[in-house]
N, C-alpha and C positions, 0 to 999 in steps of 0.2 A: 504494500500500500504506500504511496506517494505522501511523503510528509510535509506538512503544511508551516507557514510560522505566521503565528497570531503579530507578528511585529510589522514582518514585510506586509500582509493584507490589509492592516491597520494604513500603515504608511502609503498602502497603490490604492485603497479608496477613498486616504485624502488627498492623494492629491489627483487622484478622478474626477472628484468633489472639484477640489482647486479650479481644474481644466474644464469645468463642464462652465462654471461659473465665471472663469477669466472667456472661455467661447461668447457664453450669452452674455457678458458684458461687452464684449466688442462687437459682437453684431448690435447690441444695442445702442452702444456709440458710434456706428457705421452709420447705421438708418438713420438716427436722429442728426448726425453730421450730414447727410444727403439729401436727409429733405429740409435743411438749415438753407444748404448749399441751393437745390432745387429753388428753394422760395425767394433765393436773392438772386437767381438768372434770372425768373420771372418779374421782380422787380427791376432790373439791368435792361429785362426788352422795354417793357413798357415804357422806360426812360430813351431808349434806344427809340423806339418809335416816335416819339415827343419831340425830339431830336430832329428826326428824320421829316415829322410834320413841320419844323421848322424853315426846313431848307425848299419845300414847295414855295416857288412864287409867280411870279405873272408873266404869262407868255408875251412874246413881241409877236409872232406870229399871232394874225387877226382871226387863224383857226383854230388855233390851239390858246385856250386863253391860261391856264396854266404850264407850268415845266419843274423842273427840281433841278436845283442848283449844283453840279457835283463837287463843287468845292465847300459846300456848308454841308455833305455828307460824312459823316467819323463812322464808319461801322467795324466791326470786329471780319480777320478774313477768311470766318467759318460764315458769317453770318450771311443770311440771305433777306432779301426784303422788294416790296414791288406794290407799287402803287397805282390807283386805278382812278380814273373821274368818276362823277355819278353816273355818265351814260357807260361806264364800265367800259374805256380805254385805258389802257398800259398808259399812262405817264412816263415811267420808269421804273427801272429795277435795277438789283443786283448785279455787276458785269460775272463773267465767266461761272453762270450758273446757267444751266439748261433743264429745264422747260422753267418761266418764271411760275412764282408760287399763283396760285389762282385767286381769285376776287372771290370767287365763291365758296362757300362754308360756311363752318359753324363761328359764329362772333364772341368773344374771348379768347382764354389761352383753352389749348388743346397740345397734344402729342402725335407727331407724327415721324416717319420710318422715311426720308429721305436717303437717295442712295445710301443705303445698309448704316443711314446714322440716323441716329433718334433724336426727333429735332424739339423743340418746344416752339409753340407756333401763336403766337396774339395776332388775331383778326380783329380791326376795329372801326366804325362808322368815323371818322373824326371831321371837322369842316376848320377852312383855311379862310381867315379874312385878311382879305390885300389890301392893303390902303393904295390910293392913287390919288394926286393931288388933282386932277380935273373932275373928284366927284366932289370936291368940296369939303376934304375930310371923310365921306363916307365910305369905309370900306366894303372891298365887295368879297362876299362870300361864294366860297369855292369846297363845294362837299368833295369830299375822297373814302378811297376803301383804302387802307393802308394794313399791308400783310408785313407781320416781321416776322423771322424765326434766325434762333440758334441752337446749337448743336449742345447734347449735353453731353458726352462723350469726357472732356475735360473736368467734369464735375467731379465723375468717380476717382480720379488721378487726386484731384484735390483735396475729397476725402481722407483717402489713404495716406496723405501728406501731414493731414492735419491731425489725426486719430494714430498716427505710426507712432508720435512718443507717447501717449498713451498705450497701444500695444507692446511697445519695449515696456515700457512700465510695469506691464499688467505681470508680463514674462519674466522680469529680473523677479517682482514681488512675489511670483508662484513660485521660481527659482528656490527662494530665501525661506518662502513659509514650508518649500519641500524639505527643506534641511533644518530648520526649525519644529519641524512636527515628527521628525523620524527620532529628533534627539529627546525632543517628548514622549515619543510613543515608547522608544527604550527606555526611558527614565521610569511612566508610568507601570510598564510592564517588569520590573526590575522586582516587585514583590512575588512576582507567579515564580520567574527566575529562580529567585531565593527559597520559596515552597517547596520546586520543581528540586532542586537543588538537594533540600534538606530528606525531602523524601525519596532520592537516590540515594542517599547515605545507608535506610534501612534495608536490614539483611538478615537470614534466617542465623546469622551467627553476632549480630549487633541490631538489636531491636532497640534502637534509644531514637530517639526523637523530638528536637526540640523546635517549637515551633519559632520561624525567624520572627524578627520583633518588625520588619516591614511588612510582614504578611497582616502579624495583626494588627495595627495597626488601619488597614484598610476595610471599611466595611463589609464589603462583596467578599472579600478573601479571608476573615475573620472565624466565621462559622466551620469552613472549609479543614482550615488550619488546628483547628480547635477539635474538631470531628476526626482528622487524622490523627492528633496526637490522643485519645482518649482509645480509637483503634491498636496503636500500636502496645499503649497502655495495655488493653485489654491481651492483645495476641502476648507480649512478654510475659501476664500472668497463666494465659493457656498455654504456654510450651512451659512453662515452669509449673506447672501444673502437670502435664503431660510428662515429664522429666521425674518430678515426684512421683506421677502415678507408674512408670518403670522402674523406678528407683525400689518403690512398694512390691509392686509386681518380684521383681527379682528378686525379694528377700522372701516374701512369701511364699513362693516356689520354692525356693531354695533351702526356706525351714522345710517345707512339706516334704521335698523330697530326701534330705538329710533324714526326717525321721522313718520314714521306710525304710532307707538305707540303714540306719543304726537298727532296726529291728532286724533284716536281715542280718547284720554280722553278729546282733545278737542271739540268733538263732544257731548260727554257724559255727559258735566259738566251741562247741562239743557235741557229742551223740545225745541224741535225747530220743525220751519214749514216742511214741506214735500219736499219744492222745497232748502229750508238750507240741509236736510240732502241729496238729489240728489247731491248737490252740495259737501260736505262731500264725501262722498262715489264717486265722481266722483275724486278728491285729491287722497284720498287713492290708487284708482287702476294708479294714477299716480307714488304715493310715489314705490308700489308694482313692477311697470313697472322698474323703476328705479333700484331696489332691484335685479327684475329678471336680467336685464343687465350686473349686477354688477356681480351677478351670472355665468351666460353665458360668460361674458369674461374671468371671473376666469379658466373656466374648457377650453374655447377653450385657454389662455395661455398654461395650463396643455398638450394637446394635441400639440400644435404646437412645443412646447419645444422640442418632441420627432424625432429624424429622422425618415423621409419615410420607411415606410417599402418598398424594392424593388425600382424597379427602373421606376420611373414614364414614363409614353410613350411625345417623344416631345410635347411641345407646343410652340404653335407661340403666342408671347407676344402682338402682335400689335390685333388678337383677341380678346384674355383677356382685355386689354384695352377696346374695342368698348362693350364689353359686360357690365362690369362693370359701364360707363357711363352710359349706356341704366339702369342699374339697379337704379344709384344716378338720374336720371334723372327728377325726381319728386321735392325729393330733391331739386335740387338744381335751381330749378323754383319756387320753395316757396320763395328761397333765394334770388331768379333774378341773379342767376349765371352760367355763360353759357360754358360747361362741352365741351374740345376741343379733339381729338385725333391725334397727329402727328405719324405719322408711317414713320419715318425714312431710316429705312433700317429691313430687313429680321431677325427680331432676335428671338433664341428659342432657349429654355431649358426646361430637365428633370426637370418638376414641375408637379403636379397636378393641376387640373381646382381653385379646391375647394381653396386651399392653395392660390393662385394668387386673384382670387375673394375676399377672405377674407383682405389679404395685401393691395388691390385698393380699395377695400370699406372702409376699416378703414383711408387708406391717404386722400381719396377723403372727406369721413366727414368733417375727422378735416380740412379739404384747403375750402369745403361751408361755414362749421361755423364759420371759420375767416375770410371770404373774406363780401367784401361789396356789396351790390347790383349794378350788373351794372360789377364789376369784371368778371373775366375768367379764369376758371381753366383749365389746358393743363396737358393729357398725353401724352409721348413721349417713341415712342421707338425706339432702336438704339443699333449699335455695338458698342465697343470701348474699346482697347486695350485687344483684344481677348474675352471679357467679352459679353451676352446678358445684355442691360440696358434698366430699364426705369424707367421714371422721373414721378411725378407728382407737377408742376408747379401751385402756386397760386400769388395774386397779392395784398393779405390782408394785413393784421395789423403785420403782423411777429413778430419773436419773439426773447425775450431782451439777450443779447449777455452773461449776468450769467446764464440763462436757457438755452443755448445750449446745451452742455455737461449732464444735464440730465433728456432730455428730451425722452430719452427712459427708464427710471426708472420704475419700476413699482409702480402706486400712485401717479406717480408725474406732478403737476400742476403748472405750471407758473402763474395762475392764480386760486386758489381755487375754489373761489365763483362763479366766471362767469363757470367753469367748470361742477360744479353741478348744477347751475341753466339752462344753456346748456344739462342738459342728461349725459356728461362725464364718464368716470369710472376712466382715469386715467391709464387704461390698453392697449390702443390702439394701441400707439407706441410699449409697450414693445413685445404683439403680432406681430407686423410689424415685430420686431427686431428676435425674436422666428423662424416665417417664412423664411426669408431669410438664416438664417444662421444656421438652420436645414438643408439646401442645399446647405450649402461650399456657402454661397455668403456673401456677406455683406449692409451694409445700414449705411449712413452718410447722413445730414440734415446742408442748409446752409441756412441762414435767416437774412435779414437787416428789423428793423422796420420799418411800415411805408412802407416799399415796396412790402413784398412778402416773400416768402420761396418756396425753392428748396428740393424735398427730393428725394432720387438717392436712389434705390438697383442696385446692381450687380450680374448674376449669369453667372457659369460657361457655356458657349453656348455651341451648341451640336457639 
C-alpha cells in the first residue's frame, strides 16, 4: 500500500487553495481592468467623434454645401470613421480603409468584427451649424450621420500591462505563503510526530510509554495520547500477569509432578507385599488425578478467558441453578450439606449452558468444602438494578479479610495446605472471574469469618 504524508497533503491543498484563489483573483482583476479599459475607449470615441464633428465645414462648391476639413482631422491609425449628409452622401471618411463604415445601423455604441478585428463602433444623429457672415450672424445648420469606430485589440495588451504587477504580486505572495505554510504545517504537525515517535519506542520487551508533553498538550491529540498510555498501562500489567500466571503454572506442575515422583521412588526403595504396592499404586492415581485437574483447569482458564464467539441464545438462570445442584448433589451429601435454590425473580442472559455450569460448579465446590456438616448452601437468582444476578450463598468458615482482594488470583490460596490436601488447584475462582467477565458482567465476593461468604456475578439481562 502507497504511503501517504498528512504534511505534504496539508501543504498541496494549501496551496491549491492558494492557486485556485490567486486564479480567481486575477481573472477578477483582468475583467474589471477591461471593462475599466472598454468604458474609457468608448469615452475616447465619443470624444473622437466630437472632434471629428468639429472639423465639418462649408463647402465652396455650390453642390456640395458641406466638406470636412483634413487638416482639423486627429484620429488614431486603427481608427476608422465616415460621415454622411442627411440625404445620406459620403462627405468623407477614413483614407486606406475599404468599404467605408455605413450610414446605416443601429445608433449608439455597438461591436463589430471588422476584418478579423473587433471594433467598437458609435453611430450618431449629430447637426453642424456654420456661421456665414452674409446671413447676418445666422448660422446654418447642416444634419450629418457621423460613424466612428476603433479597434479594441490594444485594450487586452493594456490590461495585461496594467494587472502584470499585480500578477507578479499575486505569484511572489503565493510563493512566500507556500513556504510559510509548509513551515507551519511541520511545526503544527510536530505533536503526531512526537506521539508517532513515542509509540514506536513500544515493544513486547519494553512496554513503557510516556506520553510526549506536545501531544498533550493539544486538544484533538490529548484523549489519543492518554488512551494509549492507559493501553500500554494495561498490556504491561497483562504480560506480567501472564509471566506470573507461568511462573504459577510451572511450580505447580512441578510440585504435582515431584510428588508422584517421590511416591514412586518411595515405592521402589525395597520389596514390598502385594497389598503395600495396591496400596502404592492406588496414591499414585490419586497424586495423577490431582495432576490431571490441575491440568484441566489450566486449559478451561485458557478457554474461558476468550469471549463467546457469537451470540449465545437466552438462558434462564434460575434453571442453570436447579441443574447444577442436581449435579453437586452427591457432593454435597458426602459433606451433609444441603444445596438450596431461591428463584427470585425471572432472570436471563446471553450465556451459554456450558459456561454457567462451569461458574456454579466451581462456586458451589468451594461453599461444600468450606461449609460444615449440617450447613446450607443457597443459590439465588434475581434482578437488580437492571443486571441478571445470582448469588451462591454458604454458611462456612469464611474467609480472612487480607484474603479478600485476592482471592480470585490465579494460584492463590488462603490456605495452602488445607487447599491441596482438599483437591484444590487454586484456579477456581480465577475461572469464575474468566467466565463472567468474558460476558461484560462482573463478580465481587463478601465474606465475614466464622459466618459465611457471599459470592455475586452480574450479567447484562436480556
Amino acid at each position: 500500500m502507497k504511503s501517504r504524508s498528512i504534511t505534504r497533503q496539508t501543504v498541496a491543498i494549501v496551496l491549491l487553495a492558494q492557486i485556485t484563489f490567486a486564479l480567481v483573483l486575477g481573472v477578477i482583476a483582468i475583467l474589471s481592468e477591461r471593462n475599466t479599459r472598454l468604458r474609457a475607449l468608448d469615452q475616447q470615441i465619443a470624444g473622437r467623434l466630437d472632434s471629428l464633428l468639429g472639423a465639418i465645414q462649408d463647402a465652396e462648391d455650390p453642390e456640395d454645401n458641406i466638406t470636412i476639413d483634413p487638416a482639423e482631422v486627429d484620429i488614431m491609425r486603427e481608427d476608422r470613421y465616415a460621415v454622411y449628409s442627411e440625404s445620406g452622401k459620403l462627405i468623407g471618411r477614413s483614407a486606406d480603409h475599404e468599404p467605408a463604415l455605413p450610414a446605416q445601423g443601429e445608433m449608439g455604441l455597438s461591436r463589430h468584427r471588422i476584418d478579423r478585428l473587433q471594433y467598437h463602433v458609435l453611430r450618431r444623429n449629430a447637426l453642424r451649424i456654420i456661421d456665414r457672415a452674409e446671413n447676418h450672424g445666422i448660422g446654418l445648420r447642416r444634419p450629418v450621420v457621423i460613424v466612428y469606430a476603433s479597434p479594441e485589440n490594444h485594450v487586452l495588451h493594456e490590461v495585461f500591462e496594467a494587472v502584470g504587477r499585480l500578477l507578479v504580486a499575486i505569484v511572489l505572495v503565493s510563493a512566500a505563503a507556500a513556504f510559510v505554510t509548509a513551515s507551519l504545517v511541520r511545526k503544527t504537525l510536530q505533536p503526531i510526530r512526537d506521539l508517532s515517535l513515542a509509540a514506536q519506542s513500544v515493544s513486547s520487551t519494553s512496554l513503557q510509554f510516556d506520553s510526549p508533553h506536545s501531544a498533550m498538550q493539544v486538544d484533538e491529540l490529548r484523549p489519543l495520547a492518554t488512551t494509549l498510555s492507559a493501553l500500554i498501562d494495561e498490556l504491561r500489567e497483562a504480560f506480567a500477569k501472564e509471566q506470573r500466571f507461568v511462573g504459577d503454572a510451572a511450580h505447580e506442575l512441578k510440585t504435582a509432578v515431584a510428588v508422584v515422583r517421590s511416591a514412586v521412588q518411595v515405592l521402589m526403595l525395597r520389596r514390598r507385599t502385594e497389598q503395600e504396592y495396591v496400596a502404592g499404586l492406588d496414591q499414585l492415581l490419586q497424586d495423577n488425578d490431582r495432576v490431571e485437574a490441575l491440568v484441566a483447569s489450566m486449559l478451561d482458564l485458557a478457554r474461558f478467558e476468550q469471549a463467546p464467539n457469537g451470540k449465545a441464545p437466552l438462558l434462564d438462570l434460575a434453571d442453570a441453578a436447579r441443574e447444577a445442584c442436581a449435579t453437586m448433589e452427591s457432593i454435597a451429601e458426602t459433606h451433609g450439606v444441603r444445596l438450596v435454590v431461591e428463584d427470585e425473580a425471572y432472570a436471563t442472559t446471553h450465556l451459554s449452558m456450558d459456561r454457567v455450569q462451569t461458574l456454579l460448579t466451581n462456586l458451589l465446590s468451594n461453599a461444600i468444602r468450606h461449609s460444615s456438616p449440617g450447613g446450607t448452601v443457597t443459590v439465588a437468582t434475581k434482578l437488580q438494578d437492571g443486571h441478571a444476578v445470582i448469588e451462591v450463598i454458604d454458611e462456612g468458615s469464611g474467609i480472612p479479610a487480607h484474603a479478600l482482594p485476592h482471592v480470585f488470583d490465579r494460584f492463590y490460596r488462603a490456605d495452602p495446605s488445607r487447599s491441596r490436601a482438599s483437591g484444590g488447584t487454586g484456579l477456581g475462582l480465577a475461572i469464575c472471574k474468566s467466565i463472567v467477565e468474558s460476558a461484560g458482567g462482573r463478580i465481587d465476593i463478601t465474606s465475614t469469618v466464622g459466618k459465611g461468604t457471599r459470592v455475586r456475578a452480574l450479567f447484562i439481562t436480556a
